[in-house]
N, C-alpha and C positions, 0 to 999 in steps of 0.2 A: 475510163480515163481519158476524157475531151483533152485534146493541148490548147489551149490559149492563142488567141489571135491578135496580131502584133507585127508590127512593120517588121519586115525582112530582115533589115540592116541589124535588128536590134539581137545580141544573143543571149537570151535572156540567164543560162550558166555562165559567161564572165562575168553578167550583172551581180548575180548572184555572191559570186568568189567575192567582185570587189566591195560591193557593202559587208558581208562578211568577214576580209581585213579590215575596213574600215572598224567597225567595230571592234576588233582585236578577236574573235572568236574560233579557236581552231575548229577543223574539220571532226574532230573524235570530239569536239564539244557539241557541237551543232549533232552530231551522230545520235549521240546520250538521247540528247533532249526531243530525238525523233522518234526512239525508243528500240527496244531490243533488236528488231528487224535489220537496223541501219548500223552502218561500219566506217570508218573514214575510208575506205576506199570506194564505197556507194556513194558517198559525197562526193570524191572527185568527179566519179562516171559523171553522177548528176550536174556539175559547174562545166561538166564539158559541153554537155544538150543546149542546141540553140533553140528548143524549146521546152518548158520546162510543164507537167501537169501540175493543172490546175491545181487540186485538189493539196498536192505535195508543195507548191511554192504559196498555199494563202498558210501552212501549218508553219515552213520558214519562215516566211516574214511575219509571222506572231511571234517567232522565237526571236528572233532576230530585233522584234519591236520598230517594225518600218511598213509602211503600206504596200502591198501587194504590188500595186500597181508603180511602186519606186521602183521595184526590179522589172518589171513586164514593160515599164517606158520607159526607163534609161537611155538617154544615147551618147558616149561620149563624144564622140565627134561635134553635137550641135551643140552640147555642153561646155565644149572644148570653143567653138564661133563663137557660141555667147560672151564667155568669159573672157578672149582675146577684144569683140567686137570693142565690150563695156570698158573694157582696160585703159584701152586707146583711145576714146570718145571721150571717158572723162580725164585721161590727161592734158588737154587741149589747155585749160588754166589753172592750174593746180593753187595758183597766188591765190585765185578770189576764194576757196575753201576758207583759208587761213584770215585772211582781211575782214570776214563775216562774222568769225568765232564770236558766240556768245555765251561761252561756257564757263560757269564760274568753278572753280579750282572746289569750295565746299562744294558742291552739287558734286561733280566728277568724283571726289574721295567716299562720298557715300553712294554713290551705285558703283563704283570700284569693290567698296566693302560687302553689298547686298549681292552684287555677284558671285563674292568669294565665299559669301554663307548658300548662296543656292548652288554652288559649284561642290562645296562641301556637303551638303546634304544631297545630292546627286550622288556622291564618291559614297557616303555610310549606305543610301538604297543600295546599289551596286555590292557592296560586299555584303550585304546582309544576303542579298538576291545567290552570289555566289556560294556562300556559307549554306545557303539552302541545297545548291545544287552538290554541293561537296558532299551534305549530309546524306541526301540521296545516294550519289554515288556508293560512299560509302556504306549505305543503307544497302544497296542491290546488291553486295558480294557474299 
């Protein structure tokens, strides 16, 4: 069981936890899907390790569907520069955004529309995906 090597600051169990909520996944769900061995309390121990084995954080982040390397380089803090830096940089003229617009109202109402059809076929994967995992569940008892 090698650990993973990874800037200090970085811990890679909050990584973990906050993509995790992100996601909306509880812990006895993430558990399931790791298989009988694992408990939502093994979950916790695990989002508390500021390092996490290899091995165990590439089989989360398949479940989880985010690359491995999302959780093992996470940082919020420079996440956190970034997003202030860019915030403030680009409000310096907010006017010339608007002054520029070339958007015409039909264009915008059909990729409004083709989002809300790939937003809705996003939502039916997902519950089919669920419905899978239910069926399991209740397969296993």
């Amino acid at each position: 069981m090698a650990h993973t090597t990874s800037n200090p600051k970085i811990h890679e169990g909050r990584n973990l936890k906050r993509f995790r909520e992100m996601m909306s996944v509880k812990q006895d769900a993430l558990a399931f899907e790791l298989g009988e061995d694992w408990n939502q309390q093994k979950i916790s121990l695990l989002e508390q390790k500021e390092k996490i084995d290899s091995d165990i954080l590439e089989q989360v982040a398949a479940i989880l569907k985010i690359p491995a390397e999302a959780i093992r380089n996470f940082d919020e803090q420079q996440a956190i520069n970034i997003i202030s830096n860019n915030t403030f940089d680009n409000c310096v003229q907010p006017a010339s955004v608007f002054n520029n617009s070339t958007i015409h109202p039909i264009d915008k109402m059909i990729q409004l529309h083709e989002e809300k059809i790939a937003l809705y076929e996003r939502m039916l994967k997902e519950k089919d995906e669920m419905m899978e995992r239910l069926e399991r569940l209740i397969g296993g008892k």
